[in-house]
C-alpha positions, 0 to 999 in steps of 0.5 A: 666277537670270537671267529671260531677256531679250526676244528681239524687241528694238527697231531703232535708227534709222529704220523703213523708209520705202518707198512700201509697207509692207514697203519698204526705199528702199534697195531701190529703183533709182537715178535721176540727173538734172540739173535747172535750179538754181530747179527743184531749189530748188523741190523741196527747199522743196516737201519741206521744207514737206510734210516728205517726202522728195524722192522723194515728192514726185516720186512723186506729181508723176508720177502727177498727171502720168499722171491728166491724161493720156488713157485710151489714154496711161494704158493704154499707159503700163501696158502698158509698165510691165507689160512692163518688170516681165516683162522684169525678173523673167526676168533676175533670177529664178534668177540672184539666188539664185545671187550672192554679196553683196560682201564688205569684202574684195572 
C-alpha cells in the first residue's frame, strides 16, 4: 500500500521578493525612465556591490531623499500619497472582481 505523499510541496525557483512580506515585484507598478549612461552605470555597480535589486536601491535613495526634507514637505508628500492610494482604491475596487485574466487565447 502507498503512504500518501506530502501535500505542502516546495516552489521551484525563487521566493517572492517584495518590499513586504507577502509581495510579489511582480505585482508592483512599472516605472520607465531615461537616465544619463554614468548614472545607470552607478546604479547597476551600487547593486552589485550591495547585492540588491535595482529597485532597492531606488527605494531607498527615495526615502533618504524624503528624511532630508522639511517636516511640511514630508507631511504634504503624505497627504498626496494618501490621496493617491484613495483615489486608487475607488477605481479598482468592485471592477477588479469583475475582470477576467487574459487567456493565451486573447
Amino acid at each position: 500500500m502507498r503512504t500518501k505523499v506530502n501535500n505542502q510541496r516546495r516552489r521551484i525557483g525563487r521566493p517572492p521578493a517584495g518590499a513586504r512580506a507577502g509581495e510579489k515585484v511582480k505585482d508592483y507598478p512599472q516605472l520607465s525612465m531615461r537616465l544619463p549612461g554614468e548614472v545607470k552605470a552607478k546604479l547597476r555597480a551600487l547593486s552589485l556591490i550591495a547585492s540588491r535589486p535595482q529597485w532597492r536601491i531606488i527605494t531607498d535613495a527615495i526615502e533618504c531623499y524624503l528624511r532630508e526634507r522639511t517636516e511640511p514637505e514630508q507631511r504634504m508628500v503624505d497627504d498626496l500619497v494618501g490621496r493617491s492610494r484613495a483615489r486608487a482604491r475607488k477605481r479598482v475596487g468592485p471592477q477588479l472582481s469583475r475582470r477576467r485574466a487574459p487567456s493565451r487565447a486573447d
